[in-house]
Each structure stands twice: as C-alpha cells, then as structure tokens.
PDB file of the backbone (N, CA, C, O) and the ligand in Angstrom, with CONECT records:
HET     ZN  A 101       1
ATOM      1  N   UNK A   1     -50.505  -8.607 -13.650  1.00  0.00           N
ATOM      2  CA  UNK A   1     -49.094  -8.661 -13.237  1.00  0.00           C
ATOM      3  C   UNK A   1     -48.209  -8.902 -14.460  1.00  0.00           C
ATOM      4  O   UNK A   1     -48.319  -9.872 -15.211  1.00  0.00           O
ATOM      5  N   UNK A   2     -47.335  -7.929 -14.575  1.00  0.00           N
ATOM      6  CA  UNK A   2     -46.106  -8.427 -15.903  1.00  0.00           C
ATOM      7  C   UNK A   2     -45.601  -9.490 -15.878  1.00  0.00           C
ATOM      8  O   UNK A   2     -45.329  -9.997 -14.790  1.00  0.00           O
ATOM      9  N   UNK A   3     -45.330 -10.132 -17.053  1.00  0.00           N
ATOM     10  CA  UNK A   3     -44.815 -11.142 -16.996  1.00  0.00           C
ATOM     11  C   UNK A   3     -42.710 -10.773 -16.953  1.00  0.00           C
ATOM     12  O   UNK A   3     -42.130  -9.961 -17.675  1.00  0.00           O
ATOM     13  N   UNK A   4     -42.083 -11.647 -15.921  1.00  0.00           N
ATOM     14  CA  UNK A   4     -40.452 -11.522 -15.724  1.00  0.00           C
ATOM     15  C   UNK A   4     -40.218 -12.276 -16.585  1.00  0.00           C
ATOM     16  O   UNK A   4     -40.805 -13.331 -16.826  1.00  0.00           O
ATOM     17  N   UNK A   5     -38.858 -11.553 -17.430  1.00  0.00           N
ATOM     18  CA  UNK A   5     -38.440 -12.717 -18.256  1.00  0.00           C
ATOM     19  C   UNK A   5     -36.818 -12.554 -17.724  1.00  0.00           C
ATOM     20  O   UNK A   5     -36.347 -11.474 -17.368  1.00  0.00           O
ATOM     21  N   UNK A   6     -36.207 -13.594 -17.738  1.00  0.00           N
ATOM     22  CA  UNK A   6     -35.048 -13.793 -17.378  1.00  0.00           C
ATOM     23  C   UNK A   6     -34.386 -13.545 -18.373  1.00  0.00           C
ATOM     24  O   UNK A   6     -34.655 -14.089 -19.445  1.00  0.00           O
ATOM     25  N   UNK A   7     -33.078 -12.415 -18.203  1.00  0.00           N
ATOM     26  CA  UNK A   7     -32.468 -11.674 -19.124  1.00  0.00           C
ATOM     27  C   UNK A   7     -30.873 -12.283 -19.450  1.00  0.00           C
ATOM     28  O   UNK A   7     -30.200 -12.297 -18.420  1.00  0.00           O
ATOM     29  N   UNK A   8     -30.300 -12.674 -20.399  1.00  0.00           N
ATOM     30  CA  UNK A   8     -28.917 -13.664 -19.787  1.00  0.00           C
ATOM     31  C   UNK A   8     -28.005 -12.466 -19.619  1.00  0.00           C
ATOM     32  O   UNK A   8     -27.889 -11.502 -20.376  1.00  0.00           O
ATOM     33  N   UNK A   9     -27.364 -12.721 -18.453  1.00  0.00           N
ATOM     34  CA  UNK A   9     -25.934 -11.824 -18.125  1.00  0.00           C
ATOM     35  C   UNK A   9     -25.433 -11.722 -19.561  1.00  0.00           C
ATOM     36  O   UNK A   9     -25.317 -12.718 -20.275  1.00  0.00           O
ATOM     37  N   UNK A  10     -25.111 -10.364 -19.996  1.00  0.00           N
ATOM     38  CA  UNK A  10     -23.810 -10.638 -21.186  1.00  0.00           C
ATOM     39  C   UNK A  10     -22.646 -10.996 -20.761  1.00  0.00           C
ATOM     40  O   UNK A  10     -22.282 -11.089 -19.589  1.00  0.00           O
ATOM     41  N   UNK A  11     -22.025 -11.210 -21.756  1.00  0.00           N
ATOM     42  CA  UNK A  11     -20.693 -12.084 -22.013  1.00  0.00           C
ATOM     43  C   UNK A  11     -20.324 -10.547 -22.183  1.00  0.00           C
ATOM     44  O   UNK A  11     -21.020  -9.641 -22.641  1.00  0.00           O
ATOM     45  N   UNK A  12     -18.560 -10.503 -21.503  1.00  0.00           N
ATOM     46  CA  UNK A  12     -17.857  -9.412 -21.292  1.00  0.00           C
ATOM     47  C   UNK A  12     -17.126  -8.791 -22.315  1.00  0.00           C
ATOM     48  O   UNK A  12     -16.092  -9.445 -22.452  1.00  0.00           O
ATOM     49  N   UNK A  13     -17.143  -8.161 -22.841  1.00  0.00           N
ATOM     50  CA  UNK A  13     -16.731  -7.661 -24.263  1.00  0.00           C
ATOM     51  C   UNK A  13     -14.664  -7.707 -23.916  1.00  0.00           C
ATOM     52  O   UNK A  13     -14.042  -7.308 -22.931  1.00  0.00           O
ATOM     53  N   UNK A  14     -14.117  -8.420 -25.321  1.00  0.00           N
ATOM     54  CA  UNK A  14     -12.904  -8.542 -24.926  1.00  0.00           C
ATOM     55  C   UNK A  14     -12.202  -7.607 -24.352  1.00  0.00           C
ATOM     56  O   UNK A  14     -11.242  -7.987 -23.681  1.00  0.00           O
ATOM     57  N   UNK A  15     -12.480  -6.115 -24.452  1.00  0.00           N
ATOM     58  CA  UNK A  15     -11.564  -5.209 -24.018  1.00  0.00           C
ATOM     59  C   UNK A  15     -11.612  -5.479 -22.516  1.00  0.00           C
ATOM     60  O   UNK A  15     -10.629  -5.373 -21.783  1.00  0.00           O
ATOM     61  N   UNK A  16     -13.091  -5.914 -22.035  1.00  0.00           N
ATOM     62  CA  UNK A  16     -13.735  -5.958 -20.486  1.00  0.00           C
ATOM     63  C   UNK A  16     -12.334  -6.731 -20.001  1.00  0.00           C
ATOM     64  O   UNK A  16     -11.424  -6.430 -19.229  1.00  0.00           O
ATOM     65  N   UNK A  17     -12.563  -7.624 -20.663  1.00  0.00           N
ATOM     66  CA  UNK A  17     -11.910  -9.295 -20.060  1.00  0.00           C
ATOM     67  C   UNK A  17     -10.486  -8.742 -20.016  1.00  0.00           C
ATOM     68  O   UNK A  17      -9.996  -9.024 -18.923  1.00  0.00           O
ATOM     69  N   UNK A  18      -9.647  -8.070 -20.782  1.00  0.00           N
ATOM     70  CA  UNK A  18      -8.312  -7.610 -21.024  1.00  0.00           C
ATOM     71  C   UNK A  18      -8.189  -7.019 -19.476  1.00  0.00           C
ATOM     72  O   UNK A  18      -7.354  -7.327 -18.626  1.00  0.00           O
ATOM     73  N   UNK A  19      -9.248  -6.104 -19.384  1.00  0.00           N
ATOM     74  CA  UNK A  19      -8.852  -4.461 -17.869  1.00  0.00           C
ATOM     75  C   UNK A  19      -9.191  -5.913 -16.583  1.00  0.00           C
ATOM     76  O   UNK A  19      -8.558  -5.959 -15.528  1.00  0.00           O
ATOM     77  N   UNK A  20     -10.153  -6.858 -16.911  1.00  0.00           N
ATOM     78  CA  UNK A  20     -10.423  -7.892 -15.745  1.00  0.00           C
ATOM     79  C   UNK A  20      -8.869  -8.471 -15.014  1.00  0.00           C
ATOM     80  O   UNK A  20      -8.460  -8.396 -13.855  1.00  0.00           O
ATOM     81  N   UNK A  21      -8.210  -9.102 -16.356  1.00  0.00           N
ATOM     82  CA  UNK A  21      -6.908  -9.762 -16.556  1.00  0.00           C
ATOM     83  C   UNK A  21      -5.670  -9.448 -16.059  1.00  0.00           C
ATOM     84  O   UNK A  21      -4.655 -10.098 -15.810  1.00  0.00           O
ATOM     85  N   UNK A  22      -6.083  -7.980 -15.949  1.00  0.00           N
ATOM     86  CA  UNK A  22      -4.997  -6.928 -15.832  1.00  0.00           C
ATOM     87  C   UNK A  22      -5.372  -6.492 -14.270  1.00  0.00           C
ATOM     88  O   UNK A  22      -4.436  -6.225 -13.516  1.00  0.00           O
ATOM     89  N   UNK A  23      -6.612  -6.426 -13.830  1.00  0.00           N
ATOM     90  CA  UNK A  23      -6.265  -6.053 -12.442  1.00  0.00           C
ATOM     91  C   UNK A  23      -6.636  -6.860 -11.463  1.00  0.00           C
ATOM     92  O   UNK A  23      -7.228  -6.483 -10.453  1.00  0.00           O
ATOM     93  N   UNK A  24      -6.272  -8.128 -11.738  1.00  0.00           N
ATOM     94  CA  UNK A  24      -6.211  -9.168 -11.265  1.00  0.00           C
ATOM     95  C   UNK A  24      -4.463  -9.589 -11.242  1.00  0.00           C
ATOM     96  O   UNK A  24      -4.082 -10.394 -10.393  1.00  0.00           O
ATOM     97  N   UNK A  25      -3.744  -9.153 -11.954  1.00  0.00           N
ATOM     98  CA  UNK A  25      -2.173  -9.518 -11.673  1.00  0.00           C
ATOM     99  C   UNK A  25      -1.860  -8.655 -10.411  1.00  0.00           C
ATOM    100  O   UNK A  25      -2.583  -7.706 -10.109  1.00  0.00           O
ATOM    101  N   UNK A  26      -0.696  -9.033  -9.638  1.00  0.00           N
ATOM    102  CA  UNK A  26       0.149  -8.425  -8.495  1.00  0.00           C
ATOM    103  C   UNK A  26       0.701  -7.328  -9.056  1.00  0.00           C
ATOM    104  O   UNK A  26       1.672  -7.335  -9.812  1.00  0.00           O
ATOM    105  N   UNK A  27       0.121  -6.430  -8.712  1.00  0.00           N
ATOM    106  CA  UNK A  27       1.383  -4.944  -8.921  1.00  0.00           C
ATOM    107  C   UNK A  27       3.167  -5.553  -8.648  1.00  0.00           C
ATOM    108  O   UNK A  27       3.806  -6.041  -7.715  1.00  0.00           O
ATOM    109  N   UNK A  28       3.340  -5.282  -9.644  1.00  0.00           N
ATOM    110  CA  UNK A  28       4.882  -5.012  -9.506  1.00  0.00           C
ATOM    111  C   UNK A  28       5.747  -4.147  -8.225  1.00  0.00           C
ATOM    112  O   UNK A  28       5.368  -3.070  -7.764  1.00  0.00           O
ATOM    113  N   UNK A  29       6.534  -4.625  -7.948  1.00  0.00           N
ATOM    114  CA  UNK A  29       7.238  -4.503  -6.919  1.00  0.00           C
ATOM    115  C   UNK A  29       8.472  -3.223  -7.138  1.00  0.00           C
ATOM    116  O   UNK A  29       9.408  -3.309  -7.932  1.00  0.00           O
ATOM    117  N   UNK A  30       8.224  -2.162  -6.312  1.00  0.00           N
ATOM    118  CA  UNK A  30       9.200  -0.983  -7.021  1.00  0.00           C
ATOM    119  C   UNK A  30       9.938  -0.571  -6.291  1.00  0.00           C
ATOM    120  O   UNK A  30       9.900  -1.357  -5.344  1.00  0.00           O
ATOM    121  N   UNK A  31      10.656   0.211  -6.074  1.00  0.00           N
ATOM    122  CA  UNK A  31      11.769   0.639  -4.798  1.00  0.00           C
ATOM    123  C   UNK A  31      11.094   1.963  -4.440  1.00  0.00           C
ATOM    124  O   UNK A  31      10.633   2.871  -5.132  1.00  0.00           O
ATOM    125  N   UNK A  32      11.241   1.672  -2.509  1.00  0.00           N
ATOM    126  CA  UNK A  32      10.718   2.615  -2.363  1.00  0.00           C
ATOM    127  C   UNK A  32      12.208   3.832  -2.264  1.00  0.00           C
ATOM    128  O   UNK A  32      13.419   3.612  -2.239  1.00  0.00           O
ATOM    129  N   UNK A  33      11.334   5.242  -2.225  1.00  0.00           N
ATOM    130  CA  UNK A  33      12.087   6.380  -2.753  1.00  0.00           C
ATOM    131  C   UNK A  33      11.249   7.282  -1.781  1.00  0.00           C
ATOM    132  O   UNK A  33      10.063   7.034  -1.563  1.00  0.00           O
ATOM    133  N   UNK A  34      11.883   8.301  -1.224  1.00  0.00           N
ATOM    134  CA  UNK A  34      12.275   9.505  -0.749  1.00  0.00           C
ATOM    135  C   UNK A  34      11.197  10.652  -1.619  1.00  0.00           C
ATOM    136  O   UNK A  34      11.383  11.010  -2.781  1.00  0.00           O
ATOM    137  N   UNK A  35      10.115  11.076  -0.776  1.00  0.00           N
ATOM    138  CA  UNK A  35       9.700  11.686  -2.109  1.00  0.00           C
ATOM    139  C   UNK A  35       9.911  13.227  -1.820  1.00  0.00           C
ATOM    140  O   UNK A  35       9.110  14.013  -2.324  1.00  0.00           O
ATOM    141  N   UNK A  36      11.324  13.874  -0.750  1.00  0.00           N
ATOM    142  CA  UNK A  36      11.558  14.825  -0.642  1.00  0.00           C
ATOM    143  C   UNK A  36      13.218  15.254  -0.982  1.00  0.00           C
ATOM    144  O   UNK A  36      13.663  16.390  -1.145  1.00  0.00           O
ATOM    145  N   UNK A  37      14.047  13.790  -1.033  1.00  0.00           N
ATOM    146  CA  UNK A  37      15.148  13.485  -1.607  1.00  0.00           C
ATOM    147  C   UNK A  37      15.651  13.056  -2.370  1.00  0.00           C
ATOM    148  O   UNK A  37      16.800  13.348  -2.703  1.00  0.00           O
ATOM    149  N   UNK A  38      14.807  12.069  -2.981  1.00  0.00           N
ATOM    150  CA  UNK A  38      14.896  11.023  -3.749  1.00  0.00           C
ATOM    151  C   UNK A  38      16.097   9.841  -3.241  1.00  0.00           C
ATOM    152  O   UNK A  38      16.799   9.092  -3.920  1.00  0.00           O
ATOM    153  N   UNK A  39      15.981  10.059  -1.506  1.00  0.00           N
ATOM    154  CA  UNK A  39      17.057   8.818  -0.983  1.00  0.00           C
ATOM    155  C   UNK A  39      16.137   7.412  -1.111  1.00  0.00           C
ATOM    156  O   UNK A  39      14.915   7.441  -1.256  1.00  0.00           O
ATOM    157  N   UNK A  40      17.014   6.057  -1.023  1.00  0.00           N
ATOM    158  CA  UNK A  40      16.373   5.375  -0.882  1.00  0.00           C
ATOM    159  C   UNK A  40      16.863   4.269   0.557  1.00  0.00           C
ATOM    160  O   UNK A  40      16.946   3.048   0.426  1.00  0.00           O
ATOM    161  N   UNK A  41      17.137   4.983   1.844  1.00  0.00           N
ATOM    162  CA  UNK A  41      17.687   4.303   2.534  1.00  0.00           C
ATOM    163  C   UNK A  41      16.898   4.568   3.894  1.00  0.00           C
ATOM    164  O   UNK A  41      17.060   5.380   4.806  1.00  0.00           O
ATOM    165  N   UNK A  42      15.871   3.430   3.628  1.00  0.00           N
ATOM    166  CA  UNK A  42      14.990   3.498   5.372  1.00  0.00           C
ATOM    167  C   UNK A  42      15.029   2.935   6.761  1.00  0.00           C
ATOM    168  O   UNK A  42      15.485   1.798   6.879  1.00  0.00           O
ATOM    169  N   UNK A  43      14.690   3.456   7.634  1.00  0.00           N
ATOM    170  CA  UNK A  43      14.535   3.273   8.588  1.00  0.00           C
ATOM    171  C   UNK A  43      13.218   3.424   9.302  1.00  0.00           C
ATOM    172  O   UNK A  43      12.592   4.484   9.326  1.00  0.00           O
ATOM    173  N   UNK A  44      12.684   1.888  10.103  1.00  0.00           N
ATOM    174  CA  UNK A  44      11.424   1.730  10.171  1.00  0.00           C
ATOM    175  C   UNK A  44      11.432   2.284  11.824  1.00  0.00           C
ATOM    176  O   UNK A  44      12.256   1.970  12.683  1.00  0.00           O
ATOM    177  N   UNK A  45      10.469   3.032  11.948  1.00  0.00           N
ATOM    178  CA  UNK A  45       9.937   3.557  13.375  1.00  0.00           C
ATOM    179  C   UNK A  45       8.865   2.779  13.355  1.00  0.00           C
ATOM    180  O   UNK A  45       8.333   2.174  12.424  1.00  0.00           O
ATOM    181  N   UNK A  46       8.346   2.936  15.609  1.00  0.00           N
ATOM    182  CA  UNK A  46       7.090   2.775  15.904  1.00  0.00           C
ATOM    183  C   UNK A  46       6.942   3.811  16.618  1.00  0.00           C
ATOM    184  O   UNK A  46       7.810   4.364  17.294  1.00  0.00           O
ATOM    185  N   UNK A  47       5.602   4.173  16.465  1.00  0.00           N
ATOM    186  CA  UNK A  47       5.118   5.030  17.737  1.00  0.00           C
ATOM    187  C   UNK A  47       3.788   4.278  18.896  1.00  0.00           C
ATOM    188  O   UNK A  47       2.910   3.483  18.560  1.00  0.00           O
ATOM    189  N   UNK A  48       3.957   4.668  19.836  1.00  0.00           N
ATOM    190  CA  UNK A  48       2.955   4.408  20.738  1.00  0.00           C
ATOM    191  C   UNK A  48       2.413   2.604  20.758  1.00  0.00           C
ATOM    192  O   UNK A  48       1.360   1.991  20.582  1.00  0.00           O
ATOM    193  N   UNK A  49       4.166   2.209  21.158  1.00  0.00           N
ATOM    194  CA  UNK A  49       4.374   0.985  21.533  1.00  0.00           C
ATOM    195  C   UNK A  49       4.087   0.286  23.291  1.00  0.00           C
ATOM    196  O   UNK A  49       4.445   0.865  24.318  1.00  0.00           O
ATOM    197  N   UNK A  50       3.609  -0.610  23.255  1.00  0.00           N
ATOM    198  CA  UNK A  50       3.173  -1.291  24.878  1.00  0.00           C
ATOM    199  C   UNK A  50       4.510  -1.991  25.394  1.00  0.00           C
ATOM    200  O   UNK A  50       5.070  -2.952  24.867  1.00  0.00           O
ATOM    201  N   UNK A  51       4.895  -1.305  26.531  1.00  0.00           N
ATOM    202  CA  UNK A  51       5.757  -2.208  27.491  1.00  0.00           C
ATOM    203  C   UNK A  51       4.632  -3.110  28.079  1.00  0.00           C
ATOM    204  O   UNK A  51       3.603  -2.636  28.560  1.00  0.00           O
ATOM    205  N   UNK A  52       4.837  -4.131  28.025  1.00  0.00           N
ATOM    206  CA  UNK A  52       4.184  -5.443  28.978  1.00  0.00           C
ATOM    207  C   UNK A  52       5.055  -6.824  29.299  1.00  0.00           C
ATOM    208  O   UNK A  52       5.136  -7.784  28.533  1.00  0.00           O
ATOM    209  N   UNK A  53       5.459  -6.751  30.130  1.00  0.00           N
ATOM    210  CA  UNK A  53       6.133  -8.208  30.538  1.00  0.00           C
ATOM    211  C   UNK A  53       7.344  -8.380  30.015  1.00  0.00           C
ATOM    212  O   UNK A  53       7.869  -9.404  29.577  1.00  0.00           O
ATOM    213  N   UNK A  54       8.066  -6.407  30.164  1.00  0.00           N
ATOM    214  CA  UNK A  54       9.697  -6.981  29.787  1.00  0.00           C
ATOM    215  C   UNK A  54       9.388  -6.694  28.875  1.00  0.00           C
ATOM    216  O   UNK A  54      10.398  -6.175  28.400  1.00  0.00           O
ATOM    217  N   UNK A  55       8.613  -6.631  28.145  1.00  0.00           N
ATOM    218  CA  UNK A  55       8.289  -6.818  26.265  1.00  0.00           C
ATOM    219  C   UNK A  55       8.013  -5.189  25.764  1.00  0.00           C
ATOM    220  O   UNK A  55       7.515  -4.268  26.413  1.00  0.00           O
ATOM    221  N   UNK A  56       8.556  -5.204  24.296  1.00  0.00           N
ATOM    222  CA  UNK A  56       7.835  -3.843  23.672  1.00  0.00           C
ATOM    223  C   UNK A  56       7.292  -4.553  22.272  1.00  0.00           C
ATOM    224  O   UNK A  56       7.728  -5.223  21.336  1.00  0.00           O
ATOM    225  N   UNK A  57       5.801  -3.846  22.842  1.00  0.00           N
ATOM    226  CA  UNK A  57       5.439  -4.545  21.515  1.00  0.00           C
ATOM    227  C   UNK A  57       4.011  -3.806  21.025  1.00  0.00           C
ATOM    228  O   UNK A  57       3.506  -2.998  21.805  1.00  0.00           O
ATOM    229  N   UNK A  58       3.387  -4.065  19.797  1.00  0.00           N
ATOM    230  CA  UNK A  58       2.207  -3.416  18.970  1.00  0.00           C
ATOM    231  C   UNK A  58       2.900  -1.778  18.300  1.00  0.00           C
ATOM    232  O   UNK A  58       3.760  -1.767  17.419  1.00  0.00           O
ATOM    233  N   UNK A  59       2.350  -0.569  18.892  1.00  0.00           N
ATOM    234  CA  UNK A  59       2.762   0.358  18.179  1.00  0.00           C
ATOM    235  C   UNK A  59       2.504   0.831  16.554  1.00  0.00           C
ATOM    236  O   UNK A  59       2.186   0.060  15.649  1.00  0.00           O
ATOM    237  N   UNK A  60       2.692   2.083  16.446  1.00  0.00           N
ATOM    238  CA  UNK A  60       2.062   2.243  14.717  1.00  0.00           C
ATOM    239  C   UNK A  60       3.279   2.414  13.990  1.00  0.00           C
ATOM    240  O   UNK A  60       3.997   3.400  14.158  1.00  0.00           O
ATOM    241  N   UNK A  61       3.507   1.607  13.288  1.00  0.00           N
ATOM    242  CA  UNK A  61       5.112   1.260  12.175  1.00  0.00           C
ATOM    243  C   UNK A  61       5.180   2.603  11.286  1.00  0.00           C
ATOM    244  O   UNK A  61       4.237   3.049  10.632  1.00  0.00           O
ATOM    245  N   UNK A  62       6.217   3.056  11.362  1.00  0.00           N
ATOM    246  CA  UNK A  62       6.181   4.172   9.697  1.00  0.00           C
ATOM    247  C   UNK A  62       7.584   3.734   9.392  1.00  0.00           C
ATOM    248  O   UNK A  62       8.320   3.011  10.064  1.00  0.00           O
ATOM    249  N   UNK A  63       7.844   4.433   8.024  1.00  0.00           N
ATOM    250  CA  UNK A  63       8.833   4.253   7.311  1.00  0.00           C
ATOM    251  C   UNK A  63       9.694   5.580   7.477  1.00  0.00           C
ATOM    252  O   UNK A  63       8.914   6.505   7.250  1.00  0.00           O
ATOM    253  N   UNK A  64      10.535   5.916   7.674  1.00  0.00           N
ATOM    254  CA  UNK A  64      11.144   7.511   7.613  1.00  0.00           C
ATOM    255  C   UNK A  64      12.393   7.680   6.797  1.00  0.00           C
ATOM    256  O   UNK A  64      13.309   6.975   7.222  1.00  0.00           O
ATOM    257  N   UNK A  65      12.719   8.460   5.675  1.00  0.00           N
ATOM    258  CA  UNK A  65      14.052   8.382   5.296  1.00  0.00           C
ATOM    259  C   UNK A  65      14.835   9.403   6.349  1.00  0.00           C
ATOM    260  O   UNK A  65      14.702  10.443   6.995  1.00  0.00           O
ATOM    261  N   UNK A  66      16.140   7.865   5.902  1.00  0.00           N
ATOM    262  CA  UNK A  66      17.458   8.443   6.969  1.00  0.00           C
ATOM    263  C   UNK A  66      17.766   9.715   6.148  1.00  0.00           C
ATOM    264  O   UNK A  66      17.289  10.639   6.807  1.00  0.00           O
ATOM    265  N   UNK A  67      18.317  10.191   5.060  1.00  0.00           N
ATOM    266  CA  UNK A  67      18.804  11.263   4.787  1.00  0.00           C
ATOM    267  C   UNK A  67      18.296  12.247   5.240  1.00  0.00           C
ATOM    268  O   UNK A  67      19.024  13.064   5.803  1.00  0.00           O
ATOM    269  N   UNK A  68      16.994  12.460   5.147  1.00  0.00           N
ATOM    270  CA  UNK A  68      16.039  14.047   5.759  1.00  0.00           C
ATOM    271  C   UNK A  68      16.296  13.546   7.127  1.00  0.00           C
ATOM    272  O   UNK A  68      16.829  14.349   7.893  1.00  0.00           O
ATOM    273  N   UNK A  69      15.998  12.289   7.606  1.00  0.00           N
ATOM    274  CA  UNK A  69      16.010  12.456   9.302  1.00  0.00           C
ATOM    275  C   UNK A  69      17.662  13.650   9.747  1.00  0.00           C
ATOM    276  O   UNK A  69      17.834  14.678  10.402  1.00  0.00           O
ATOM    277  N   UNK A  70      18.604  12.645   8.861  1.00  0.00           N
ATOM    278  CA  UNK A  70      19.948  13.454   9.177  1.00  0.00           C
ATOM    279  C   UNK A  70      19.912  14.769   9.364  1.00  0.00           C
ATOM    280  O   UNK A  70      20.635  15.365  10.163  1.00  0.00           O
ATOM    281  N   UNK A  71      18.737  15.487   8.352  1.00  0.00           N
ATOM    282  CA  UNK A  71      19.302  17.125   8.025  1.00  0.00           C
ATOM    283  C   UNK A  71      18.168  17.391   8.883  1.00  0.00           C
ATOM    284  O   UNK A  71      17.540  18.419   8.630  1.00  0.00           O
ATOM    285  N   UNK A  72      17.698  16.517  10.053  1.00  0.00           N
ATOM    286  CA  UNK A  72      17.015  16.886  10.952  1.00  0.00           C
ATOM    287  C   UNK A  72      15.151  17.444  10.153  1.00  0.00           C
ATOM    288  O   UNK A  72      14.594  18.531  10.304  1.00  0.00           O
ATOM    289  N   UNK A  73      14.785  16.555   9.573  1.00  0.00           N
ATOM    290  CA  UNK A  73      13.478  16.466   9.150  1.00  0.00           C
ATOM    291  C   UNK A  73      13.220  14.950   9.006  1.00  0.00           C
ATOM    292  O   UNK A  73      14.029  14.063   8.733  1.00  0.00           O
ATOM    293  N   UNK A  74      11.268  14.829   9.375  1.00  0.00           N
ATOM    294  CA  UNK A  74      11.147  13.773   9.389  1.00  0.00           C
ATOM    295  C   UNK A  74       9.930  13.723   8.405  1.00  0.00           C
ATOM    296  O   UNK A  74       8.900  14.395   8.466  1.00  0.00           O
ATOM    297  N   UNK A  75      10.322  12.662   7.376  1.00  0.00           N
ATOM    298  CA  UNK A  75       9.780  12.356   6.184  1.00  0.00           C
ATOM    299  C   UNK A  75       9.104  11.269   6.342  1.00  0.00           C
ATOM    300  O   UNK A  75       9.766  10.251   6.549  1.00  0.00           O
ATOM    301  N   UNK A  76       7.851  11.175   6.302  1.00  0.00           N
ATOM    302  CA  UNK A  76       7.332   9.835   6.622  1.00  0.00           C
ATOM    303  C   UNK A  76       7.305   9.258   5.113  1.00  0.00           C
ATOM    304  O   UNK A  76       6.744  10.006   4.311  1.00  0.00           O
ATOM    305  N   UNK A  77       7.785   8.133   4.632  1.00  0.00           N
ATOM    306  CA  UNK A  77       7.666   7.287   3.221  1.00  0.00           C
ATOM    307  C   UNK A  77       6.472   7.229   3.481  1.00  0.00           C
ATOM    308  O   UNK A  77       5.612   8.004   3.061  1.00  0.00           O
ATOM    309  N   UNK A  78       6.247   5.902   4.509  1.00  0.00           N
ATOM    310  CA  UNK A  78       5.236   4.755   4.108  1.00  0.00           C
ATOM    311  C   UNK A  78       4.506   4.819   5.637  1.00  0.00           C
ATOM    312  O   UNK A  78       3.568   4.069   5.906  1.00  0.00           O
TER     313      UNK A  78
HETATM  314 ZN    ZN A 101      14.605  12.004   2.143  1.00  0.00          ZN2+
END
C-alpha cells in the first residue's frame, strides 16, 4: 500500500488574493436604463397576482419602461 503524504494547501499567489478581494466587494450600484431608449423612468408591474381575502397579492414583478410603454411597446428592464 502507498504511503499518503499530506500535501500543504498553497498559499494564494498575490494576484489570487487581489481577484479574491475584488469579488468579494458589493457591485456598485448603477442606474437602471432603458436598453431600447435609453429612458430611465420605471414603472413596476405584476403579473399573475392572487386575489384572497380582499387582498392582491404574490404575482411575478417586472420592471417596464414608461417611455416605450407610451409609444405602445413593452420593454421589460428588469
Ligand atoms: Zn424605453
């Protein structure tokens, strides 16, 4: 039977540790944008929301810009 030898993890070469450092921060926060207008003025829809008890509620959220909605197209952002 071979003998196991216990191998030590390497240590992460600095560039490693830099890309580690880096995608470990919060993405930056950007405005969202229109990617058929370049508007930036939304309006949040739901679809296929539950009436229950008087209530509307759950449904699938999208984002739509108002400008294309206006010229009668619907742009989903987000
Ligand atoms: Zn638009």
């Amino acid at each position: 039977m071979p003998r196991l030898k216990l191998v030590p993890s390497a240590e992460p070469s600095p560039a490693e540790k830099v890309r580690q450092r880096v995608r470990a921060m919060p993405k930056p926060a950007s405005v969202l944008q229109c990617t058929r207008c370049g508007g930036r003025e939304m309006i949040e829809t739901k679809t296929g929301m539950l009436f229950k008890d008087g209530k509307a509620s759950g449904g699938t959220k999208q984002i739509v810009c108002v400008a294309c909605l206006m010229k009668g197209e619907r742009v989903v952002v987000l």
